[in-house]
ZAMARGU-4260 file (C-alpha; in steps of 0.2 Angstrom, whole numbers, plus 5000, padded with zeros to 4 digits):
<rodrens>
0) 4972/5043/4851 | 4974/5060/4855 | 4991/5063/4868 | 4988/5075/4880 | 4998/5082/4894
5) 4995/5084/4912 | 5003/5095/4925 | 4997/5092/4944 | 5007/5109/4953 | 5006/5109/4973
10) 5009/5125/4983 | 5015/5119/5002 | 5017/5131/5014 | 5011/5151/5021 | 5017/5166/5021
15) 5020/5168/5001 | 5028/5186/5003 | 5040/5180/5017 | 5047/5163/5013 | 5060/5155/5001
20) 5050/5146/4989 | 5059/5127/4985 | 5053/5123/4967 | 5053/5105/4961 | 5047/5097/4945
25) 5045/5076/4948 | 5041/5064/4940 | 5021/5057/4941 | 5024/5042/4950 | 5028/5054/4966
30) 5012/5063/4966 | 5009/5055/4984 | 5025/5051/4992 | 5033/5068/4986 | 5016/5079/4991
35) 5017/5072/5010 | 5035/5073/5011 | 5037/5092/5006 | 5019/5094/5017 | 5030/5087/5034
40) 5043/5099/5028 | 5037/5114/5029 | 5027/5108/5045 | 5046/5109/5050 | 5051/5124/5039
45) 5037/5136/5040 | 5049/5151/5033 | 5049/5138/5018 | 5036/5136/5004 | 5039/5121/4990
50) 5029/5120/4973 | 5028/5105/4965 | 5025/5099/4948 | 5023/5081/4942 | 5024/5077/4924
55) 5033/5062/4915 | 5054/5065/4916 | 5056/5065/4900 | 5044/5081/4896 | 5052/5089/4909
60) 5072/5084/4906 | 5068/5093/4890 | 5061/5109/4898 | 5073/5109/4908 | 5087/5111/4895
65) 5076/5125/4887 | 5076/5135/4903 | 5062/5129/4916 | 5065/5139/4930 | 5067/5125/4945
70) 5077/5120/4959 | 5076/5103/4961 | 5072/5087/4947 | 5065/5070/4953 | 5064/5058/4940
75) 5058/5039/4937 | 5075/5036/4933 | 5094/5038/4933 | 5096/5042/4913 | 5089/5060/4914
80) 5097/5069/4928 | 5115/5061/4925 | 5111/5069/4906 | 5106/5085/4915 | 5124/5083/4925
85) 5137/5078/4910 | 5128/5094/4899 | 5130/5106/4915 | 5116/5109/4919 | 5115/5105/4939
90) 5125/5108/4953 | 5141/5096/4954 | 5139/5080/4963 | 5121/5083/4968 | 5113/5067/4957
95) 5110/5056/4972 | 5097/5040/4969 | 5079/5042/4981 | 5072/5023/4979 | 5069/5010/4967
100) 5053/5010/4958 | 5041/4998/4958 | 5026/4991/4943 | 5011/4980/4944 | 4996/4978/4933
105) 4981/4985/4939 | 4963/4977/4937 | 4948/4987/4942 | 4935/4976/4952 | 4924/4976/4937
110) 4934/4966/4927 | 4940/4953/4946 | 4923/4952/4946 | 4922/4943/4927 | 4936/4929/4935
115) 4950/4941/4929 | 4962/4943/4945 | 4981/4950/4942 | 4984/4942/4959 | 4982/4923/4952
120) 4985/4929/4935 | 4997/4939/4933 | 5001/4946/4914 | 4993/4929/4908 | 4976/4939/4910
125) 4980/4951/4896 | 4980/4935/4884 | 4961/4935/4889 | 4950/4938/4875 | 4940/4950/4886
130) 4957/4961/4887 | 4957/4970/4871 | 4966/4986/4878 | 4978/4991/4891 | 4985/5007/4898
135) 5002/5012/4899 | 5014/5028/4900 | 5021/5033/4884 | 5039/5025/4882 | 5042/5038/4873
140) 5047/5051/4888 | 5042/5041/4904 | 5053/5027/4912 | 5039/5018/4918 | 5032/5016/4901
145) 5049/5010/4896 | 5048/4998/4908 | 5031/4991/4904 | 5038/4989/4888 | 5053/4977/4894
150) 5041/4969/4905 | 5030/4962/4893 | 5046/4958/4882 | 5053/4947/4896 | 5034/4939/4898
155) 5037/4936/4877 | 5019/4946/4875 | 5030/4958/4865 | 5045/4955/4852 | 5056/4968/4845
160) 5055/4972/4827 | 5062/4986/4824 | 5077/4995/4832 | 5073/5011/4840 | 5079/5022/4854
165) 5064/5026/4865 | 5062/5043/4863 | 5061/5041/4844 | 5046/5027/4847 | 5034/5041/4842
170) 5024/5026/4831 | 5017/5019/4845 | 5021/5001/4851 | 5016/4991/4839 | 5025/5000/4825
175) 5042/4993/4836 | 5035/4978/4842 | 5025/4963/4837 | 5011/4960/4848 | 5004/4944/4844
180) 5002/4934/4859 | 4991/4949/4865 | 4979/4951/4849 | 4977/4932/4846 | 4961/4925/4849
185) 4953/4943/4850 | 4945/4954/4839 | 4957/4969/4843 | 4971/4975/4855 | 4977/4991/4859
190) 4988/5001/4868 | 4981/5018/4877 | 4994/5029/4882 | 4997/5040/4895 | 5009/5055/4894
195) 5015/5050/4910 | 5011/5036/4925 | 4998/5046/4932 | 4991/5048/4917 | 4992/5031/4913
200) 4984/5026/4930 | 4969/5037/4927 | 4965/5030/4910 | 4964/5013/4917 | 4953/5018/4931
205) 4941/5028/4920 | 4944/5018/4901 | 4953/5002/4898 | 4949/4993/4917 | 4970/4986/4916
210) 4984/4996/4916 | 5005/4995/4918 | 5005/5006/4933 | 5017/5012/4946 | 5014/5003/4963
215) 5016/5020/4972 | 5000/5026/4963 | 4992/5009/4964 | 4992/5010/4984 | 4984/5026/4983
220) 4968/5028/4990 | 4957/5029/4975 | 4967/5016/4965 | 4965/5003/4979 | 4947/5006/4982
225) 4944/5003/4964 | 4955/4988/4959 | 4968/4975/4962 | 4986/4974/4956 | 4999/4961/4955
230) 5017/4966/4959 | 5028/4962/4947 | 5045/4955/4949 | 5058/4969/4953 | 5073/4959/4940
235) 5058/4956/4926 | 5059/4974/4920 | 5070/4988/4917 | 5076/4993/4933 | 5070/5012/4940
240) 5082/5017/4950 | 5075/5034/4953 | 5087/5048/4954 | 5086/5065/4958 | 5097/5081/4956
245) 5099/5101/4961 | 5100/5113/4947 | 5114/5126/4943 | 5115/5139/4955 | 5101/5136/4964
250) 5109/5130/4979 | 5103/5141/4991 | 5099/5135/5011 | 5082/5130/5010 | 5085/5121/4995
255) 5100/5112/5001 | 5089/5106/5016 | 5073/5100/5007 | 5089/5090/4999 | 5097/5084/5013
260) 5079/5079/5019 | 5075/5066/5006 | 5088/5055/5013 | 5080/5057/5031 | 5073/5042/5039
265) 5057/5052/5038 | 5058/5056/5019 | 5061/5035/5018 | 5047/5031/5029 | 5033/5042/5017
270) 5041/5031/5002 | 5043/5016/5010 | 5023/5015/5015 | 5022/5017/4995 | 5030/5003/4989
275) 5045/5011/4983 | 5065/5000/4989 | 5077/5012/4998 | 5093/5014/4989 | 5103/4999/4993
280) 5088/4989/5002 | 5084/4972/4997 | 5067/4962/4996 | 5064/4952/5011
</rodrens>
């Protein structure tokens, strides 16, 4: 399969030739949570415009050590803003953790429709012989992927093979993993890979009908219209503590505020109401 790479970039705000512009590159899994929290900021800030661009972390960490001009990094994880931090590249002490992702299987209605429901399911219904592919984010640079792959590990639908950091699993899954358990009794299975969650979640909306998504983008509008998803358990995967970070010398005023505002109870509502766990919150 062909990789490609997708960029969604927001411009939030008025008054181009007068405001301080915020810039923020995040990761995909923010698309919503992260548009609607800068939107209720400038409604507060109107001097202040923020662009936004969402692509996997990995992609950006390394355009970011090349020299991407940005103000503010949002990742899926804590692994690439602390290697942003120790190589000098932010502003001191600024790494500060946002929430706690979240990952579910999605299931479009076509397929709940043929008996397969994630929600009395679960991953069993990717042993299905009508599952013969999946989506997911590329391990390779997105967390989330990362952590599909760990989450099918501790389901023992995938078993490690050969030793690999994940950025050098450019192979594709299989060339790491056995996948067995999900090809037997099936013609085929395969992996379709997203560059990043968005991506990922797309692909299973419009291709494979089943994906390892990010539950903030399975609560979005379109995904919840089109499918169902099974959440699953937040100790079963690799844990996505989801970090963010100000770059050198870009601590400015309107930047340190758009900061300081992602710990506001405001900021924690938006990404609360998208599934994401508050630093240092707990599951009821």
């Amino acid at each position: 399969m062909k990789h490609w790479i997708l960029w969604v970039w927001l411009l939030l705000g008025t008054a181009w030739a007068q405001s301080d512009t915020i810039r923020v590159v995040a990761a995909a899994d923010l698309q919503f949570a992260l548009s609607e929290i800068a939107r209720d900021f400038v409604r507060q800030n109107p001097d202040v415009r923020v662009s936004i661009s969402f692509g996997s972390s990995g992609k950006m960490y390394t355009q970011l050590q090349q020299g991407l001009p940005a103000d503010l990094f949002f990742s899926a994880d804590e692994v690439f803003p602390n290697l942003l931090e120790r190589t000098g590249l932010t502003t001191p002490g600024t790494v500060r953790m946002y929430a706690v992702g979240r990952m579910v299987i999605w299931v479009s209605h076509r397929l709940v429709q043929q008996g397969l429901d994630p929600r009395q399911l679960g991953l069993r219904i990717l042993l299905d012989p009508r599952v013969t592919k999946m989506a997911i984010a590329n391990p390779v640079h997105a967390p989330y992927g990362r952590a599909g792959v760990t989450l099918l590990e501790r389901y023992g639908l995938l078993r490690q093979t050969r030793l690999a950091k994940w950025e050098e699993m450019t192979a594709g899954i299989p060339a790491y993993y056995d996948i067995a358990p999900l090809r037997r009794g099936k013609p085929s299975f395969e992996f379709v890979y997203g560059e990043n969650i968005a991506q990922a979640a797309q692909l299973a909306l419009t291709s494979t009908n089943i994906g390892l998504i990010a539950l903030s983008i399975a609560k979005s509008e379109t995904m919840e219209r089109a499918g169902v998803f099974w959440l699953a358990p937040l100790e079963s995967h690799l844990r996505l503590n989801q970090t963010y970070v100000m770059m050198r010398g870009q601590d400015r005023p309107a930047v340190r505020r758009f900061y300081d505002y992602i710990g506001t109870s405001a900021a924690h509502q938006v990404l609360r109401r998208y599934g994401f766990l508050l630093p240092g919150e707990k599951l009821d």
